[in-house]
Residue, then its C-alpha position, 0 to 999 in steps of 0.5 A: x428861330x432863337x430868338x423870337x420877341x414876339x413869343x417871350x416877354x423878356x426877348x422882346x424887352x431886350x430886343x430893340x437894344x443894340x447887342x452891345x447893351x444886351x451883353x452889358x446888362x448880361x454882365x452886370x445881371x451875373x455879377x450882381x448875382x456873384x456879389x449877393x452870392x459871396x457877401x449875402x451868402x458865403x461871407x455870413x457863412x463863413x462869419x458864423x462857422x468861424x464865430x461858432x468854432x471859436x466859442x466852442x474850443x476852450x483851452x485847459x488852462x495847464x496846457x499853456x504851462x505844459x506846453x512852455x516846458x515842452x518848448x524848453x526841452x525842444x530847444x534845448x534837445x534842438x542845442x545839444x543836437x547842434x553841439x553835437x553836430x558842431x563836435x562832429x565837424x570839429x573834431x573829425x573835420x575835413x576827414x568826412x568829406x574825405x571819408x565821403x569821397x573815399x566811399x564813392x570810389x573816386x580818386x582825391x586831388x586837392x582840398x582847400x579849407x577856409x573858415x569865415x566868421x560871422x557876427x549877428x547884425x541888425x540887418x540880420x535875423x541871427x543873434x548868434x554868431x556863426x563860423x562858416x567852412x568853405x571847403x573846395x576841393x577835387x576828385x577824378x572818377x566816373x560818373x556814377x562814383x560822382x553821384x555816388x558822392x553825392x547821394x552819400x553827402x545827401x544822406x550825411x549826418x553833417x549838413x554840406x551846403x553845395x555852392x558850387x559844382x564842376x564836372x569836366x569830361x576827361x578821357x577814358x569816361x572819366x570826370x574831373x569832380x570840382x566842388x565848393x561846399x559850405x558848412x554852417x556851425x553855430x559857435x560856442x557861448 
């Protein structure tokens, strides 16, 4: 009923190929119409927008000399941010984690500070090289003054970098806290 040869000219071309070839020349008729779609059409679009575009927009030539001095002044804003931040841990150090640990409610155990130092290799992106602090330490409390802690290091100036994190359950809905955590300091030149 669908398919009658006999009324359609194009069914009845069709017709005394097995449906195999059918569904072969249904697919390469699509596809040749995807391909005259995307190279005739869309990729000459796309060509002329990008060609038109670009001829219009013409860059002042004193822009590039203001926006090199506004690079200037970003990395320098960016170094004395870094000096500062540096300052800050040096000086206070391991007394704003413990401030941090104070202010949640939780109760301190044990701390361990140990400091590596890097150099810039070739194997490496860095040309500076940095100090890094590995802080461990301990804290018993409940659970929400586990998170309380760290929504207070999330929300700190100084960027704590957690590597690694225990919680043991202990009586009386109490926590045992285990914490390891980085901090990254760029060294003075």
């Amino acid at each position: 009923m669908y398919f009658m040869p006999r009324t359609n000219w194009v069914c009845a071309r069709f017709a005394p190929l097995s449906s195999m070839q059918r569904y072969g020349i249904t697919v390469l008729f699509l596809s040749s119409l995807l391909f005259v779609w995307y190279y005739g059409i869309y990729c000459r679009l796309a060509r002329s927008i990008a060609f038109n575009s670009g001829c219009t927009y013409q860059q002042p030539a004193g822009s590039v000399a203001v926006s090199g001095t506004a690079l200037i002044e970003a990395v320098d804003a960016a170094q004395s941010a870094l000096n500062d931040y540096n300052k800050a841990w040096r000086s206070a150090g391991i007394e704003l984690l413990l401030e941090h640990v104070t202010k949640s409610g939780l109760r301190f155990v044990s701390c361990d500070v140990v400091t590596k130092q890097y150099a810039p290799t070739k194997a490496t992106t860095l040309s500076r090289p940095f100090v890094q602090d590995i802080v461990t330490f301990r804290a018993v409390g409940t659970l929400k003054q586990c998170s309380r802690f760290f929504a207070l290091i999330s929300a700190a100036t100084t960027q704590f970098k957690i590597e690694q994190i225990d919680l043991a359950a202990t009586e009386n809905n109490q926590y045992t806290l285990s914490c390891m955590m980085s901090v990254i300091m760029a060294t003075e030149q």
